[in-house]
C-alpha positions in Angstrom: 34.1 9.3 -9.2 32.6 6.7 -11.9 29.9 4.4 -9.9 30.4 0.7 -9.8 26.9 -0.7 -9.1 27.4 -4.4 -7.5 23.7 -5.1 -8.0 24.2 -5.6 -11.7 27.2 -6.3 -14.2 29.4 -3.7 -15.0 29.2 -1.9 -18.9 32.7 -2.6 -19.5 32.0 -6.5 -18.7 29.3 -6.7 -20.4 30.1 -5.2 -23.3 33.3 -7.7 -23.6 30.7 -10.4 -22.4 28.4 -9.5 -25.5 31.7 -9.6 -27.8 33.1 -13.0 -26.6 29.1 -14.5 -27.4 29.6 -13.4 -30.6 33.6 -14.8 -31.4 32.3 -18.1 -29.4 33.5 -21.7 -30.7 31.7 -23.8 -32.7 29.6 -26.9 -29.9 32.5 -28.1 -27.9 32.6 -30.7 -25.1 34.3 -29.8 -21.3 34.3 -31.4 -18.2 34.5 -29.3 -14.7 36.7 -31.2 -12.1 37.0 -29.8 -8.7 33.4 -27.9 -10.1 32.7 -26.3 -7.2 29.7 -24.1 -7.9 30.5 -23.8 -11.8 32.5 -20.8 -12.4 34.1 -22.9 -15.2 30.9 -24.4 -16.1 29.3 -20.7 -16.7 32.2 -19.5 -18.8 32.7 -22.1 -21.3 28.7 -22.4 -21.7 28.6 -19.1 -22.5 31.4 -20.0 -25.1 29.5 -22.5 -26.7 30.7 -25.3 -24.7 28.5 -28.4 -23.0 29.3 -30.0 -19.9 29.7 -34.0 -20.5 31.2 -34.9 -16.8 31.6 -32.7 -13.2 33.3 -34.1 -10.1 33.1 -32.1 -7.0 33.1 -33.8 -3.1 31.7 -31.0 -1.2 28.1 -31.5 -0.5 27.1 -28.2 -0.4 28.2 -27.2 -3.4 27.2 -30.3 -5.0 23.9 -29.6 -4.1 24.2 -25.7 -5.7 25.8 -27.5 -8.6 23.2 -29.5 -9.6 20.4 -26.5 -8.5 22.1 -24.1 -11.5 22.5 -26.9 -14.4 20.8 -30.0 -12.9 24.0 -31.9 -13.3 25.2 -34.3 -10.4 29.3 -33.6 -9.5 28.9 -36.1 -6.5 31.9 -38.1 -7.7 35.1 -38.5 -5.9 37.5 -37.8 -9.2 40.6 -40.2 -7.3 38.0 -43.4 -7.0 36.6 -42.6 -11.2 38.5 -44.1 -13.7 39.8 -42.1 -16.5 37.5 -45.1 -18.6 34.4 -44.1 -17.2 34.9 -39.8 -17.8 33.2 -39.0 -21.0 35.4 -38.1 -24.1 35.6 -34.1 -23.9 37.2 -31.4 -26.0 38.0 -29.6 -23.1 39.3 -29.8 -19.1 38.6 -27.2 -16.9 40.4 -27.7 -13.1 40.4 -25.8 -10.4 42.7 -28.1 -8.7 42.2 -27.3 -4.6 44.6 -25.2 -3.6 45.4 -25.9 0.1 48.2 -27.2 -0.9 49.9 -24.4 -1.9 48.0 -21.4 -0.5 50.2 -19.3 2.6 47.2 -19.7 3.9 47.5 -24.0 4.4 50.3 -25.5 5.2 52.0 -25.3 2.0 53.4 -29.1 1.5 52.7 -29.1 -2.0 53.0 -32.4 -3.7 53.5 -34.5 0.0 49.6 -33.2 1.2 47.3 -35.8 -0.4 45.5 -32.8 -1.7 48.6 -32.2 -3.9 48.3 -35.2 -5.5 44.9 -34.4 -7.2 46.7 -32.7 -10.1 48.1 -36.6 -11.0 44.3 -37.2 -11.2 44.2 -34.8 -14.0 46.8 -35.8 -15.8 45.7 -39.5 -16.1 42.9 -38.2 -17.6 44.5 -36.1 -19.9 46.3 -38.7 -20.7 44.1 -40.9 -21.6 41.6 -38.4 -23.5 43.7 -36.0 -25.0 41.5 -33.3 -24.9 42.4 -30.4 -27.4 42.9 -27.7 -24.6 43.2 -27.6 -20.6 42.8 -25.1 -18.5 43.9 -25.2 -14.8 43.3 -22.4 -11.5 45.1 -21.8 -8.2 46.3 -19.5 -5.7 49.0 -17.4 -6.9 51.6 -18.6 -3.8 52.0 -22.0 -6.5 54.3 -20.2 -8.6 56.7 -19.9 -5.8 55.6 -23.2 -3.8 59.2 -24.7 -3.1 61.3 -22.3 -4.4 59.4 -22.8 -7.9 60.4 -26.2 -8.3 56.0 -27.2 -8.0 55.5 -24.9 -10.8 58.6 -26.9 -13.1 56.4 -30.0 -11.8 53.2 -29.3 -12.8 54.8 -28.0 -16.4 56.9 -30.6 -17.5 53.9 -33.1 -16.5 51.7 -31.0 -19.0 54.7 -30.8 -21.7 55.7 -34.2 -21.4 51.7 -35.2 -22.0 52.0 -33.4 -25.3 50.8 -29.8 -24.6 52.1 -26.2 -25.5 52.2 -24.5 -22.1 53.1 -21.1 -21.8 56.7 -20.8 -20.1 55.3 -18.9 -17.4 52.0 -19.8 -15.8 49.4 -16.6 -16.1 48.8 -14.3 -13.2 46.0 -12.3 -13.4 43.3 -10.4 -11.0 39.4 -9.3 -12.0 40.7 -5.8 -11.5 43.1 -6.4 -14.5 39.8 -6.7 -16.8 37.2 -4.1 -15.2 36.1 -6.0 -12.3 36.2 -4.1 -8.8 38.0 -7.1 -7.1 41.6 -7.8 -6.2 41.6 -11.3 -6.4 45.0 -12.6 -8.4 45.3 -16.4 -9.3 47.3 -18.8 -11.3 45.7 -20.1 -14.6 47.5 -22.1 -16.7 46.2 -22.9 -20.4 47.4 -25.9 -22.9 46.6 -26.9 -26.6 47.8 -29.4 -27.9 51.2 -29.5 -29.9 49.6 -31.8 -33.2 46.5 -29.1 -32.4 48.4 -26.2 -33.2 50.9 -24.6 -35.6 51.7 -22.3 -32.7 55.2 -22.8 -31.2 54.3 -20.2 -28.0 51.1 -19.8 -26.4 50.4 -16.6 -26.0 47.9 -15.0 -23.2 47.8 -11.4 -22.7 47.1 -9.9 -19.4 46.3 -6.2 -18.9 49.1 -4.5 -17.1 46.4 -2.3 -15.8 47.1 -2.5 -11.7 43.9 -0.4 -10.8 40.7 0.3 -12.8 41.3 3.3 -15.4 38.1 4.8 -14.3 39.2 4.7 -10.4 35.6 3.9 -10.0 34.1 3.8 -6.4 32.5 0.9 -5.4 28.6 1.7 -4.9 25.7 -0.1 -4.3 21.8 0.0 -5.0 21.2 1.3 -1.2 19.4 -1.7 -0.3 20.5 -3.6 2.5 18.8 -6.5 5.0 19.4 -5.8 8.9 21.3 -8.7 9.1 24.0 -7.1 6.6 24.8 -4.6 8.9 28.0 -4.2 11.5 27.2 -4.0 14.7 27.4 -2.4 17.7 31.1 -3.7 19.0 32.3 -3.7 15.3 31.3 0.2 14.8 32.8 0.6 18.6 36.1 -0.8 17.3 36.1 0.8 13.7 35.6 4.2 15.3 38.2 4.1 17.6 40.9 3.4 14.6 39.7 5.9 12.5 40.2 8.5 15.8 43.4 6.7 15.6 44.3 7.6 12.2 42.8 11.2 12.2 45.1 12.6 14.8 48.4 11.0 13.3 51.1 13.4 11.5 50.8 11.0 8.6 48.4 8.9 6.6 50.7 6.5 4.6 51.5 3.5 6.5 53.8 0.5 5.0 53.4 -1.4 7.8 50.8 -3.1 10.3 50.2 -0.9 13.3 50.4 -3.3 16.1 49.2 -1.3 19.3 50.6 -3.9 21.8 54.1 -2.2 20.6 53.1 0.9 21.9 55.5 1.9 24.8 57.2 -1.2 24.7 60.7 -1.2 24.8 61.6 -5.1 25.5 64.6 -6.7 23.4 63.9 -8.1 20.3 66.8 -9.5 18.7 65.4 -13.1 19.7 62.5 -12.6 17.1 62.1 -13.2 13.1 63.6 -10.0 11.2 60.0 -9.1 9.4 59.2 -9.0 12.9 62.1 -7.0 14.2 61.3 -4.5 11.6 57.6 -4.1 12.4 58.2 -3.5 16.1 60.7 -0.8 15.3 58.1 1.0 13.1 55.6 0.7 15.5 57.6 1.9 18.5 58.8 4.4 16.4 54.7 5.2 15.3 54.4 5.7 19.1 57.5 8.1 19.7 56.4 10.8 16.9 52.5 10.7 17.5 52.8 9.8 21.7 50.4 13.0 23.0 47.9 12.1 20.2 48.4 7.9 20.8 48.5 8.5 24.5 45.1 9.9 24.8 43.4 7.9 22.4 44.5 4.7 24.6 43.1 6.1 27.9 39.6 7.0 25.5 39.7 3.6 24.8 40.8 1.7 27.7 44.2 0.6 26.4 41.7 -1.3 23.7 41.2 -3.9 27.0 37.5 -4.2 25.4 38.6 -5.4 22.0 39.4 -8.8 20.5 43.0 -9.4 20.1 43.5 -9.4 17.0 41.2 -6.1 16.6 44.0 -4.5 18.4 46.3 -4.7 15.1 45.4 -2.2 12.1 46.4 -2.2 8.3 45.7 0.9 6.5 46.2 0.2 2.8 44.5 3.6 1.4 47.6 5.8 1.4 46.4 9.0 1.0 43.1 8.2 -1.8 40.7 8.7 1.2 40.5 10.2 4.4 38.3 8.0 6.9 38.3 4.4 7.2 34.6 5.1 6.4 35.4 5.6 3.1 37.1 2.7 2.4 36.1 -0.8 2.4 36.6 -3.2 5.1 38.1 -6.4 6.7 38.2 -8.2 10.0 41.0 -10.4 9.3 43.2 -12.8 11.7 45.7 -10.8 11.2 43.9 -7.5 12.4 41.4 -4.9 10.9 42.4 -4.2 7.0 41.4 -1.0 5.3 41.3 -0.7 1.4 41.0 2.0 -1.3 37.1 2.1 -2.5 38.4 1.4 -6.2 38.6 -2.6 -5.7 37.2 -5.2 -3.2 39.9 -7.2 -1.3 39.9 -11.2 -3.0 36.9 -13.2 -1.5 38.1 -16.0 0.3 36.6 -19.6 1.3 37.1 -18.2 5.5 34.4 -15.9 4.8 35.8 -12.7 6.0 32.8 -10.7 4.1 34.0 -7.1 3.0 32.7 -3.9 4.7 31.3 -1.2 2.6 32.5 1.5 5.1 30.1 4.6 4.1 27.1 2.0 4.2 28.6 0.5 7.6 27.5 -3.5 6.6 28.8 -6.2 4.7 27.9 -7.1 1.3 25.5 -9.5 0.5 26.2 -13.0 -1.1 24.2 -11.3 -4.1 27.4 -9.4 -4.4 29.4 -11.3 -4.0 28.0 -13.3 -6.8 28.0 -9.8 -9.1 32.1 -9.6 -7.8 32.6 -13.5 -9.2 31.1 -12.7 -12.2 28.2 -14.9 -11.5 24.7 -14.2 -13.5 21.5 -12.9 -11.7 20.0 -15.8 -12.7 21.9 -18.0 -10.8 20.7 -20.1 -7.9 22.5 -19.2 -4.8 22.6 -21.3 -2.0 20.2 -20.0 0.7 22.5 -21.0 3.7 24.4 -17.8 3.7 27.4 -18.7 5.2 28.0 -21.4 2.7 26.9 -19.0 0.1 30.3 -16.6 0.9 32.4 -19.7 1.2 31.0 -21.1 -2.4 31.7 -17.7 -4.0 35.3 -17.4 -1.9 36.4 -20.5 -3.3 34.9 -20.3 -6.8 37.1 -19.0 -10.1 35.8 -15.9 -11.5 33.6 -16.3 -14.3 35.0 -13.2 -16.2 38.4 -14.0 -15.6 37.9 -17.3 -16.7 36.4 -16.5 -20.2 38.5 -13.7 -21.1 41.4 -16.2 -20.9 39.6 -19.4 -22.4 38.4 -16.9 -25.6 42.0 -16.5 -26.4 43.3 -19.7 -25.8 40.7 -20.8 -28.5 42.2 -18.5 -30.6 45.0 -21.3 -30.9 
């Protein structure tokens, strides 16, 4: 298989980097709310663009803000008056998303959070910039039974803007990038800006990198990046697990507290219902094989909780859970196809390369967000993954931006 390198920038990125430098606008103005570390601010520079104004409230990434373009975001965007932001040809959001996100509490528009995207559009309001362009977890489309998403476009229509009728849903893998990371964007131009009557965005309907490339690295690798000794312990014992099974594709999460267990569950969700009865049934057709890997193992009495569930998403494209790459999640041990990293996310659960046994650095992260080698990262690591977990992805972020100028 086709390497991927993750110490430098892919061919195919750079390439369409290269071509996108050349077809940039003409000087343009943009400001970078919720800037985080600047994914925005990277894309639209390399576009041509100039950043007049950046508003960000985290200190730590204020402080890697203003390392990479010497620009201080340290302003609270709900206590600036739309007065006081510079005039801009351009606004770039990437309006926080806990909100929304399965992974908050999803209250939408009643968390305080929420309201941030009425911040925006008093600014847009008052400014008129020619184009927007907004980020956020995908689970906004279907926030309240999609009634968030009418919100959020009427607001943008009724300001004046074309908005496409859908909002965009795209991943990094969609574009050459080895990550599975799919967000929201959502693009504007203004109506008098345009002859357009539909804005038009084209996503790749690629769902997996033509190339099926195998993520790969330079070989170098601090101590500090490696697993150890309990985490190899635990990922051993799972792929014992999976080698003596009669079958390698599993739709479900293995749950090995269900093994054996034959209590009523009629009382419980139906999802739930329905992943009991696959484990039990798991247990039934593979109980010599499951029966002595749990004595092996101590009935897994040595492992975290949560390390006791298992989610093999590799189908049949590999063999070992060494050859795939890696997750400790909440909601158990997650194993993917070596094609595409899982999304990086602010809680910092780092991907595993498997055959390298360690994580990957926040340098590679970085090289995953599309981030330049130039760029400053922040030498706390662990705010280093949460920066690049939270952050848009650069590529993503141009190759949508380069149409939208287009219009």
């Amino acid at each position: 298989m086709q390497s991927f390198q993750l110490n430098r920038v892919p061919k195919f990125v750079s390439l369409y980097i290269f071509v996108f430098q050349l077809q940039k606008m003409q000087h343009f103005k943009f400001i970078d709310l919720f800037a985080g570390i600047g994914g925005f601010h990277i894309a639209m520079q390399s576009l041509g663009g100039e950043c007049v104004f950046a508003s960000e409230i985290d200190r730590y990434a204020i402080d890697t803000y203003k390392t990479n373009f010497g620009i201080n975001a340290a302003f609270d965007i709900t206590q600036v008056s739309e007065h006081n932001v510079p005039p801009h040809d351009m606004l770039c959001a990437g309006f926080p998303c806990q909100a929304f996100s399965k992974a908050g509490k999803q209250n939408g528009f009643d968390d305080t959070r929420g309201t941030l995207f009425f911040d925006i559009l008093r600014i847009l309001n008052h400014h008129r910039p020619k184009y927007i362009l907004l980020e956020n977890v995908r689970n906004l489309v279907a926030h309240d039974k999609g009634r968030t998403w009418q919100v959020i476009h009427k607001n943008l229509v009724d300001l004046g803007y074309l908005i496409p009728s859908k909002p965009i849903i795209i991943s990094p893998h969609q574009i050459g990038v080895p990550q599975l990371r799919d967000r929201v964007f959502i693009p504007g131009i203004l109506k008098d800006q345009t002859k357009e009557k539909e804005l038009n965005i084209v996503v790749p309907k690629s769902k997996r990198n033509t190339t099926q490339s195998q993520a790969a690295t330079n070989g170098k690798s601090s101590a500090d990046l490696k697993i150890t000794d309990y985490e190899e312990y635990v990922l051993k014992a799972w792929d014992e697990f999976l080698q003596g099974l009669n079958h390698r594709v599993l739709g479900f999460p293995v749950w090995a507290a269900e093994f054996g267990q034959d209590y009523n569950t009629e009382q419980l969700p139906r999802w739930k219902q329905e992943f009991i009865r696959k484990n039990r049934e798991l247990y039934q057709t593979n109980q010599p094989h499951i029966d002595r890997w749990l004595t092996k193992y101590n009935n897994l009495k040595d492992f975290v909780a949560t390390h006791r569930k298992f989610e093999w998403q590799a189908g049949t494209s590999i063999q070992s859970v060494w050859d795939g790459i890696i997750q400790f999640r909440p909601s158990g041990i997650r194993v993917k196809r070596p094609t595409e990293f899982p999304a990086l996310v602010a809680m910092v659960h780092v991907p595993i390369i498997g055959w390298e046994k360690r994580r990957i650095s926040a340098r590679e992260a970085a090289n995953l967000q599309g981030f330049p080698t130039s760029y400053k990262i922040n030498p706390n690591k662990q705010q280093a993954y949460k920066q690049f977990g939270n952050s848009v992805n650069v590529d993503v972020v141009r190759y949508i931006a380069q149409q939208l100028f287009k219009h």
